[in-house]
FIKOLZA-1660 file (N, C-alpha, C; in steps of 0.1 Angstrom, whole numbers, plus 5000, padded with zeros to 4 digits):
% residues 98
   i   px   py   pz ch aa at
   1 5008 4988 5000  A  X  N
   1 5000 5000 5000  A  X CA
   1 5009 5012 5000  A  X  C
   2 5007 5022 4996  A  X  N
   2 5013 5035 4996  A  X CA
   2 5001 5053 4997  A  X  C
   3 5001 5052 5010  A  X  N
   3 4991 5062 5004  A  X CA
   3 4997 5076 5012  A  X  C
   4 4988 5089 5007  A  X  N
   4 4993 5098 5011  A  X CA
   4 4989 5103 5027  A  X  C
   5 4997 5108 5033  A  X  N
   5 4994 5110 5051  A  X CA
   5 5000 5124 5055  A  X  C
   6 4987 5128 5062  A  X  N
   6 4990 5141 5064  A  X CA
   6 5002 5141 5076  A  X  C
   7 5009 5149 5074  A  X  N
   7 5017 5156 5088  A  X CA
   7 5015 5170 5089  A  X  C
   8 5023 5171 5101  A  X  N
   8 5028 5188 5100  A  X CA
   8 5043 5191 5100  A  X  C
   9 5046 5196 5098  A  X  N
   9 5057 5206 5091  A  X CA
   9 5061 5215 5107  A  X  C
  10 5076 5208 5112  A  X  N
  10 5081 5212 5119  A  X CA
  10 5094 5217 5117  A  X  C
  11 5098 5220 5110  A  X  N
  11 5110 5229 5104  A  X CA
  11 5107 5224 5088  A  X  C
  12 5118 5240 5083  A  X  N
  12 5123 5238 5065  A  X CA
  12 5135 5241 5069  A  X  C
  13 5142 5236 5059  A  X  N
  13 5153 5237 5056  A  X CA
  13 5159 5241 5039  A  X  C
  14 5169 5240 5031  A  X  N
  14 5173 5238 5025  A  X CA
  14 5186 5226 5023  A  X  C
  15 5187 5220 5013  A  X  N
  15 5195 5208 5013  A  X CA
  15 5200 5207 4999  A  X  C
  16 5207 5211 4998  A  X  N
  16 5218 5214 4983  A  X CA
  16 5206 5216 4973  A  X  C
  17 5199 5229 4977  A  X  N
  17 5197 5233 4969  A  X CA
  17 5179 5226 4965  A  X  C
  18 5175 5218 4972  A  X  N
  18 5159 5215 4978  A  X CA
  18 5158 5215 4989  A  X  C
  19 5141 5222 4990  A  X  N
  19 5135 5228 5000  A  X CA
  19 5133 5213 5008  A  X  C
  20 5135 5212 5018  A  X  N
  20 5131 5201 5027  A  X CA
  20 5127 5207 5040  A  X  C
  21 5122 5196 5048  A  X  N
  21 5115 5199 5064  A  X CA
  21 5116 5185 5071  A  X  C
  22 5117 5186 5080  A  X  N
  22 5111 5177 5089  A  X CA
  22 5093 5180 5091  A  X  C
  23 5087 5170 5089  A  X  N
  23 5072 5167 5093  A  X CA
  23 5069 5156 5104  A  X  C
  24 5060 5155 5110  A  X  N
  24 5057 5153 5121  A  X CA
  24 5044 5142 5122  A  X  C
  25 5044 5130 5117  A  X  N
  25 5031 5122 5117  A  X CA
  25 5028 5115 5129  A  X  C
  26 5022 5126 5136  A  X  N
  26 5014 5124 5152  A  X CA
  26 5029 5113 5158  A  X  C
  27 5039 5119 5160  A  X  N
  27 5048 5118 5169  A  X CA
  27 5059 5105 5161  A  X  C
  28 5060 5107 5148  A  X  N
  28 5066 5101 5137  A  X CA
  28 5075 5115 5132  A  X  C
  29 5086 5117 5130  A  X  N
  29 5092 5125 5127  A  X CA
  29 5098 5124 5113  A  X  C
  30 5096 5127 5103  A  X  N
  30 5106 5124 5091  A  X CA
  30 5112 5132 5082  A  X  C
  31 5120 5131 5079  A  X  N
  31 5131 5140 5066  A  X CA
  31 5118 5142 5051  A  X  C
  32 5113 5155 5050  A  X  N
  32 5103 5151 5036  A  X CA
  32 5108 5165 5025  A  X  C
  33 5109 5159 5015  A  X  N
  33 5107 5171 5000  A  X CA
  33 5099 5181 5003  A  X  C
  34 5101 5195 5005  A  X  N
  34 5088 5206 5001  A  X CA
  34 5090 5210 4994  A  X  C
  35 5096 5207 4982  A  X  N
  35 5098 5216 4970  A  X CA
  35 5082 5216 4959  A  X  C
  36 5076 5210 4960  A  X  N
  36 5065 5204 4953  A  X CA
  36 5052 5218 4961  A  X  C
  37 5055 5219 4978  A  X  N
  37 5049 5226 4987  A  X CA
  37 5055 5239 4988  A  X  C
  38 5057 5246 4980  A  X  N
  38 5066 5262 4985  A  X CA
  38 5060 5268 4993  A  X  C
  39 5047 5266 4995  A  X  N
  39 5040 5276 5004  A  X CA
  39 5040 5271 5018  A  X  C
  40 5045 5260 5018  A  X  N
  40 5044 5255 5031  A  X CA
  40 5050 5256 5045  A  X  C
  41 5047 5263 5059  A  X  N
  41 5059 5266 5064  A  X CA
  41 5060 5258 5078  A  X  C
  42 5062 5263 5085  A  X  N
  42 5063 5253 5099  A  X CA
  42 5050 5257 5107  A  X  C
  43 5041 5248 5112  A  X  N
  43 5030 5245 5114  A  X CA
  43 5019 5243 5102  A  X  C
  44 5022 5245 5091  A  X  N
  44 5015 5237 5085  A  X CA
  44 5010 5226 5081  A  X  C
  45 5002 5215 5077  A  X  N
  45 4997 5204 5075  A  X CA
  45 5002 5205 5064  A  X  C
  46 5010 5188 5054  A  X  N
  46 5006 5189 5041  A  X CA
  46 5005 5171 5044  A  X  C
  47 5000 5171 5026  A  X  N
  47 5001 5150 5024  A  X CA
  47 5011 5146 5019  A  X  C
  48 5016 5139 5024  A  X  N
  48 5031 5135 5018  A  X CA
  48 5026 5119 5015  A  X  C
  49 5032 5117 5002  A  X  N
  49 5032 5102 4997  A  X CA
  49 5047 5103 4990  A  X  C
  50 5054 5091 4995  A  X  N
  50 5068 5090 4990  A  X CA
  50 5076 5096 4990  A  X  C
  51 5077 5105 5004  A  X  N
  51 5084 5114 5006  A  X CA
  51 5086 5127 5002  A  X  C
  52 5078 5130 4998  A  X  N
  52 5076 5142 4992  A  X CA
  52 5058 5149 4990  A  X  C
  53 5060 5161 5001  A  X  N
  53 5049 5170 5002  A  X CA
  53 5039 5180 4991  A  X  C
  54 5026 5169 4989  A  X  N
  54 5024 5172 4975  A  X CA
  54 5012 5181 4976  A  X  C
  55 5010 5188 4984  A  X  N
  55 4998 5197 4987  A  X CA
  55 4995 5202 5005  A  X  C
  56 4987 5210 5009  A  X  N
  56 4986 5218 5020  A  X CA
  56 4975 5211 5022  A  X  C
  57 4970 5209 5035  A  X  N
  57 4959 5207 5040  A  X CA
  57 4956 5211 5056  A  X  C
  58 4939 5216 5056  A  X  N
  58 4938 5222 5070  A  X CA
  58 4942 5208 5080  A  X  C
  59 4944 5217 5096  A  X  N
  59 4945 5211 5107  A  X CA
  59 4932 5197 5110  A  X  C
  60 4923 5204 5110  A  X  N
  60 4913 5197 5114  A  X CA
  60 4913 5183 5100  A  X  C
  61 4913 5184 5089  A  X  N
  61 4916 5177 5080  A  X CA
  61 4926 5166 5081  A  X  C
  62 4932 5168 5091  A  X  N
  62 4947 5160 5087  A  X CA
  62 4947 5152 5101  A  X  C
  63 4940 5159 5110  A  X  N
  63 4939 5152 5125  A  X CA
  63 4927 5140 5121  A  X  C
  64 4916 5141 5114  A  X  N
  64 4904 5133 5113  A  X CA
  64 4913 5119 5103  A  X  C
  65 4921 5127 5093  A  X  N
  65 4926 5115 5088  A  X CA
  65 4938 5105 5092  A  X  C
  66 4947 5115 5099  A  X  N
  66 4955 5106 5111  A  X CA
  66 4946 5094 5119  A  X  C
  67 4934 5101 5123  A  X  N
  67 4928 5093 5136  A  X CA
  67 4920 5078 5125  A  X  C
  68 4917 5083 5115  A  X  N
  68 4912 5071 5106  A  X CA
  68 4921 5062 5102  A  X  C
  69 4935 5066 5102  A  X  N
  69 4946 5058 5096  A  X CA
  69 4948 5049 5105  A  X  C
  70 4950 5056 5118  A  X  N
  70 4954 5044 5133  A  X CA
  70 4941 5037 5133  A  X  C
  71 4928 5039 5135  A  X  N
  71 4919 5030 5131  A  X CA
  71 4918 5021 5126  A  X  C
  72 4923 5020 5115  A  X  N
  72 4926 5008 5102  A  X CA
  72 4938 5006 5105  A  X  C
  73 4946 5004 5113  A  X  N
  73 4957 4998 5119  A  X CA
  73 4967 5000 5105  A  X  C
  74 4970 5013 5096  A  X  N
  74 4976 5015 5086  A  X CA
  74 4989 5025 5087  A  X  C
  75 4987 5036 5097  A  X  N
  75 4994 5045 5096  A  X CA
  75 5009 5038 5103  A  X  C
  76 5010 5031 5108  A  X  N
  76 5022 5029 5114  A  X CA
  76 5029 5020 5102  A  X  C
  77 5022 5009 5092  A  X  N
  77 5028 5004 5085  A  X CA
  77 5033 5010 5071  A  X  C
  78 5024 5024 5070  A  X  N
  78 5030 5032 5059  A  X CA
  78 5042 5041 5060  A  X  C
  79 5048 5042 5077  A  X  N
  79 5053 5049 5084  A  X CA
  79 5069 5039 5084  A  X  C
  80 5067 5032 5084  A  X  N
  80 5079 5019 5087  A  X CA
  80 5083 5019 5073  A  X  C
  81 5093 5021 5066  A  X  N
  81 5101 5018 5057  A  X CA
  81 5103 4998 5055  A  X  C
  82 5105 4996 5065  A  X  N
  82 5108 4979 5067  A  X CA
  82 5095 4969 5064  A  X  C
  83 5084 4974 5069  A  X  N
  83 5071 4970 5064  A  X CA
  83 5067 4974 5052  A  X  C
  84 5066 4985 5048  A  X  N
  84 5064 4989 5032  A  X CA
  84 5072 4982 5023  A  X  C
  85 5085 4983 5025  A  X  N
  85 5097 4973 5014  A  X CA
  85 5090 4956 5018  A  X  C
  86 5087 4951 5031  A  X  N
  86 5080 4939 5027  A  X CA
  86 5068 4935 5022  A  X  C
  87 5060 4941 5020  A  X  N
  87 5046 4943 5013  A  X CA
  87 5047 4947 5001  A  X  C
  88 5058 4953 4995  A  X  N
  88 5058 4955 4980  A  X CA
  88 5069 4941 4976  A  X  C
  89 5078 4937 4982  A  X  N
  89 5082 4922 4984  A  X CA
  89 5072 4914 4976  A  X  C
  90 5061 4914 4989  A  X  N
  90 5054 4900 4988  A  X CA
  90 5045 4907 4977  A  X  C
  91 5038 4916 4971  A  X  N
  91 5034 4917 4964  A  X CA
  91 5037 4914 4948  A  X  C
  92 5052 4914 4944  A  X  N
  92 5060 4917 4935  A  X CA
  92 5060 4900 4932  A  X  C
  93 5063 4894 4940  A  X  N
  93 5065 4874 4940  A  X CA
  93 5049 4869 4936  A  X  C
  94 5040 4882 4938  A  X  N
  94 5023 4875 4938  A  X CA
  94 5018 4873 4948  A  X  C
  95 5021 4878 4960  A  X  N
  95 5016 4873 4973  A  X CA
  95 5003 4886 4976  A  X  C
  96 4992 4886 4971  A  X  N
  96 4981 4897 4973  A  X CA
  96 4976 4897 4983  A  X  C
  97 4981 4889 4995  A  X  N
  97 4980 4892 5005  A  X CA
  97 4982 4904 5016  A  X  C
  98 4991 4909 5009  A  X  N
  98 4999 4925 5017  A  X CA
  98 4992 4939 5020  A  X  C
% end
C-alpha cells in the first residue's frame, strides 16, 4: 500500500539546493521534500506520499485523517520503511496478501 498521510511541518530547511522539512506524523518525525509545497511553512499540515509533500491541508483535515489511519491499523505500517519494502516484496513474488 502506499498512500498519502498528512503531517505537520516542523521545520524547513534547504539541502543542496531542495526545499526540505522535517514533518511530524502524530509523533513520527521524518526528513520530507517541500519543493512540490513552496508555500508550506512550519506549522503547516501537508500530504506527503513518497516522501515528498504534495499539497497543503487544513488542521482539522489531517487530525480526522490521522485518527482514521490508526483505526485501520495502517498509519504505522505506511510509516515503517521495513514494512512497506516487505509488502511490496510479497506483492511483486504474487503474494496479494499485503
Amino acid at each position: 500500500m502506499c498512500l498519502g498521510i498528512p503531517g505537520k511541518v516542523v521545520e524547513v530547511y534547504d539541502l543542496d539546493g531542495a526545499r526540505m522539512g522535517k514533518v511530524d506524523f502524530d509523533g513520527i518525525v521524518k526528513e520530507i521534500c517541500l519543493s512540490f509545497v513552496p508555500e508550506a511553512e512550519v506549522g503547516d499540515y501537508t500530504i506527503v506520499h513518497v516522501g515528498f509533500g504534495i499539497t497543503k491541508v487544513d488542521e482539522e483535515s489531517a487530525h480526522e485523517t490521522l485518527a482514521l489511519m490508526k483505526e485501520m491499523g495502517v498509519l504505522e505500517a505506511e510509516l515503517d520503511a521495513s514494512v512497506a519494502l516487505a509488502e511490496e516484496e510479497a506483492i511483486a513474488k504474487g503474494d496479494d496478501r499485503a
